[in-house]
C-alpha positions in Angstrom: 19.3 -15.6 -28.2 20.0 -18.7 -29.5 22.2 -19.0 -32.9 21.3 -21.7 -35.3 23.4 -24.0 -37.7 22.2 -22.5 -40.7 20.1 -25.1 -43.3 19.1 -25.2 -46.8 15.4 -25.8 -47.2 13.4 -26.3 -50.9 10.3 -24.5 -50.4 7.3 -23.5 -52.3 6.8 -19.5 -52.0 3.7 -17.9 -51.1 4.4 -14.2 -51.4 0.4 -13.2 -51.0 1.1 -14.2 -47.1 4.6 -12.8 -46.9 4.1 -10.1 -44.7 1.9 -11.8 -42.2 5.0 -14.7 -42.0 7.7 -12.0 -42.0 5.8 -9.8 -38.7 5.5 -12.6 -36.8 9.2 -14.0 -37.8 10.5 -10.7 -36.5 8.5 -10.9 -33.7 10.3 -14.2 -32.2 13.7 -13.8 -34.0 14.3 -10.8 -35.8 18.0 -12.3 -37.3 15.6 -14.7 -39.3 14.1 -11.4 -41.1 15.8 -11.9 -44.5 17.3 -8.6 -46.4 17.4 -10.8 -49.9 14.7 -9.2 -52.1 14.1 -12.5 -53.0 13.1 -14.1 -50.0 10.2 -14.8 -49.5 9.3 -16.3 -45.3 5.9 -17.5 -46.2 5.9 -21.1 -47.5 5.4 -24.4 -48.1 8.0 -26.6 -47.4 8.9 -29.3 -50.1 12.0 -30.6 -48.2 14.7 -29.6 -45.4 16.3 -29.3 -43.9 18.3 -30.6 -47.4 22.0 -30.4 -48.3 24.4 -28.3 -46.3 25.7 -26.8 -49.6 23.9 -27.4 -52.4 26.1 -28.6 -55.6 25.7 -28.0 -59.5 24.9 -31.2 -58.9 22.3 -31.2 -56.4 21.0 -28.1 -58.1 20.4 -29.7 -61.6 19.1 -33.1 -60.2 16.1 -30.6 -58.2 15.9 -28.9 -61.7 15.1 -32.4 -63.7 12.6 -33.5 -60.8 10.6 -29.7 -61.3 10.9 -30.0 -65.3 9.2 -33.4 -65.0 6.6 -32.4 -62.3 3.7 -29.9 -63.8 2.6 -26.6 -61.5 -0.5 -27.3 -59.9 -2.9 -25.5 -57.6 -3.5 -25.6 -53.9 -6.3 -23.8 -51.4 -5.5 -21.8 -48.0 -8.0 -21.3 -46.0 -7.7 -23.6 -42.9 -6.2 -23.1 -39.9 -4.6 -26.3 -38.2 -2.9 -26.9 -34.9 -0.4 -29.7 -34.9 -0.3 -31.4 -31.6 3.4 -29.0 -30.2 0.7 -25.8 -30.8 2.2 -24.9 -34.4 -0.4 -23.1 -35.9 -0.4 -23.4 -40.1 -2.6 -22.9 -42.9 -3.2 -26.2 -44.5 -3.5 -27.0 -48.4 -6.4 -28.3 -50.2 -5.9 -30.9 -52.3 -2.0 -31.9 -50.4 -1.6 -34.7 -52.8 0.6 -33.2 -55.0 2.7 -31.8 -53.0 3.1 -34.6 -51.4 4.2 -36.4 -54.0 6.4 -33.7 -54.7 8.1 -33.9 -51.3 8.1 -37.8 -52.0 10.0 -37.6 -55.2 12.2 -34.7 -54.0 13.3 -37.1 -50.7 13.9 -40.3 -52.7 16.2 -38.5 -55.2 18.1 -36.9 -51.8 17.6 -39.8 -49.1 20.6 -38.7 -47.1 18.0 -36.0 -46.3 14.8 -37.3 -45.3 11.7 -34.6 -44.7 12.3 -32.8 -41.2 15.1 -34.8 -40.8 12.9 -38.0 -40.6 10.9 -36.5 -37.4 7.8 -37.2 -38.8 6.8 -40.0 -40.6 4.0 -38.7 -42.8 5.3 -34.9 -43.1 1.9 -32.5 -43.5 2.2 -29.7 -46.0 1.8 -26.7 -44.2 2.1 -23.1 -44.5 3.5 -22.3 -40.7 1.9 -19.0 -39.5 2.9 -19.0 -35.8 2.9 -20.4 -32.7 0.2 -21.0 -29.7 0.4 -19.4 -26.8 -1.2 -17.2 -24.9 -2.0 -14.5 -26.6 -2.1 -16.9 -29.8 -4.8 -18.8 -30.5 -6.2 -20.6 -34.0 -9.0 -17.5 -33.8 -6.6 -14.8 -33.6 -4.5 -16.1 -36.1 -7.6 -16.7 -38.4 -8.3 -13.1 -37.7 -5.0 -11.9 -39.1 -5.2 -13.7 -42.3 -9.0 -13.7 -42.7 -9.0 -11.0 -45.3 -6.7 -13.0 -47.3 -8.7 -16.2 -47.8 -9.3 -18.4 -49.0 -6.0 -18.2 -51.0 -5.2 -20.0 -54.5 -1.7 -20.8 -54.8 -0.2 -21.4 -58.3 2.8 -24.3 -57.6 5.0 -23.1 -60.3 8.4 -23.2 -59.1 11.0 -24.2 -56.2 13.1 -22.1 -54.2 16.2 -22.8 -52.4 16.5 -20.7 -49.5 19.1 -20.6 -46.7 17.9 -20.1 -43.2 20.2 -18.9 -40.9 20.5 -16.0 -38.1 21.5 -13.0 -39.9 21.6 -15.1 -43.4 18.6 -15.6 -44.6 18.7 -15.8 -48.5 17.6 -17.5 -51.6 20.3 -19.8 -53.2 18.8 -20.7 -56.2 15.0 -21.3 -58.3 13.9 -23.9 -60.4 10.4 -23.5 -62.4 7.8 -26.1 -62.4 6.9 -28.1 -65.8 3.9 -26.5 -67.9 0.2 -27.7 -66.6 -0.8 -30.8 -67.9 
């Protein structure tokens, strides 16, 4: 088994699918399974991989950007395939949190989304991967009962992903709805 550097990420979490994200996280790497109470696998990622150790700093700077940015809704319930066969629930509207991942990025751009892989990141809730025994219909069939999912965007988490170290560093709420 390989043993990853370990990464901050700021992520949006979506508890209601936590169980499905942490099965099949155990099921490829089970030192990714988080003991932090906290932690929640399922998200939507806003921005990582971010600072290798976030500061006060870093910390109150995400806090002023999620004062100034009001919580907002989002749909799951459908499945996409990017084109390396990740298979992910994709939000409905993404424009906010696209913005929000915009904002977030220009206030860190040492840290660019994904490392600047992708030039126009897609918010995603990753579910698993294609193979084959995985398709988009058996993954549909293991959330089914679950969608379509409303997800209130109402604060940020700072989790650390790393093999055996999985945690949340820190939370900062959203602003009030407009």
């Amino acid at each position: 088994m390989t043993r990853a550097a370990g990464h901050s990420v700021i992520v949006v979490p979506v508890p209601e699918l936590d169980e499905v994200v942490r099965e099949r996280t155990a099921f490829y790497d089970p030192s990714f399974v988080s003991t932090d109470p906290r932690f929640v696998h399922a998200h939507l990622t806003v921005l990582g991989p971010w600072v290798a150790k976030p500061s006060m700093a870093d910390m109150a700077r995400l806090a002023a950007i999620a004062r100034a940015t009001p919580a907002f809704e989002v749909e799951l319930a459908e499945i996409g395939e990017f084109p390396d066969g990740l298979l992910s629930l994709l939000p409905e509207p993404d424009t906010s949190l696209r913005s929000l991942t915009a904002w977030v990025a220009a206030a860190f751009p040492d840290h660019p989304p994904y490392g600047g892989k992708f030039k126009d990141p897609v918010p995603h809730l990753t579910l698993d991967q294609r193979g084959a025994d995985v398709t988009p219909e058996s993954v549909l069939a293991r959330v089914a009962h679950l969608l379509p999912l409303t997800v209130t965007v109402d604060r940020l988490d700072v989790q650390w992903w790393e093999n055996d170290g999985c945690r949340v560093l820190g939370s900062v709420p959203l602003g009030e709805p407009a």
